[in-house]
C-alpha positions in Angstrom: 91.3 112.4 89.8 92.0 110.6 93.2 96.1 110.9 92.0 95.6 114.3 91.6 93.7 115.5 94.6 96.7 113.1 96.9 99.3 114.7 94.9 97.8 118.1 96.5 98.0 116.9 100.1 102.1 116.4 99.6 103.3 118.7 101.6 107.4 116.8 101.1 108.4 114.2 99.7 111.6 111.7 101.1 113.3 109.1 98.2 114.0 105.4 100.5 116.0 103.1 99.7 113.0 100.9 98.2 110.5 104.1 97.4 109.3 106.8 98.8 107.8 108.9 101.4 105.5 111.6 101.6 104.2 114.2 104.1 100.9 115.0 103.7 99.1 117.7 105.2 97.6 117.3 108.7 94.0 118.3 108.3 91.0 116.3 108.9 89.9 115.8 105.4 93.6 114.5 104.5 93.5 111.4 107.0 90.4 110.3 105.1 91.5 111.2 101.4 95.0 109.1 102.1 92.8 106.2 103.8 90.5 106.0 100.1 93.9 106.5 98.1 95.4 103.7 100.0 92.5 101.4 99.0 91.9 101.8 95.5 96.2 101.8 94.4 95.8 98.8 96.8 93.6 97.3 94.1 95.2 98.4 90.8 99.2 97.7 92.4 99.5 94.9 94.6 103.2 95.0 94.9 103.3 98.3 96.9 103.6 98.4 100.1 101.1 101.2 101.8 102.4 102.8 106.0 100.0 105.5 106.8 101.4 107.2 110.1 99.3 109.4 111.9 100.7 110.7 115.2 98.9 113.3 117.7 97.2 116.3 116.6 99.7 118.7 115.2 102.2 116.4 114.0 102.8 115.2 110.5 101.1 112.9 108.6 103.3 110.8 106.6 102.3 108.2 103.6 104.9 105.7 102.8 104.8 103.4 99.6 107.7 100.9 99.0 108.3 97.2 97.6 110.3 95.2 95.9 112.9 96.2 93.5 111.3 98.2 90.4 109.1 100.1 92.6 110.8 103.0 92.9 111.1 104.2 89.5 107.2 102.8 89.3 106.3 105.8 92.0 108.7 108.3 90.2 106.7 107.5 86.8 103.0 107.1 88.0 103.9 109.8 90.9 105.3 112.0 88.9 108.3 112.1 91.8 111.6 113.5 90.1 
């Protein structure tokens, strides 16, 4: 359910070299919802790499998740990223 309700924040979503990133929307109940994502994947995938960057009010709010090689077709896969 958590996957489903982050996959509703994505607002755009950037392929890296090593995974992938995503803009979430810049709300107050996002920051908070990305922030409880963060720590349960944290528990279940240990590999990925989790950069939460929240700048000043009114700019975007981006989730990064990379790693080592592999990881990027893990995201597309579990993601559901295309």
């Amino acid at each position: 359910m958590l996957l489903k309700q982050f996959q509703g924040f994505v607002q755009e979503t950037l392929g890296l070299t090593e995974g992938y990133a995503f803009r979430l929307q810049a709300d107050a109940e996002t920051i908070p919802r990305a922030a409880e994502f963060i720590t349960i994947e944290r528990l279940c995938c240990p590999f990925l790499n989790f950069e939460l960057e929240v700048g000043p009010s009114g700019s975007p709010v981006w989730l990064r998740l990379t790693g080592r090689a592999g990881v990027k077709q893990f995201i597309e896969a579990e993601f559901g990223v295309a």
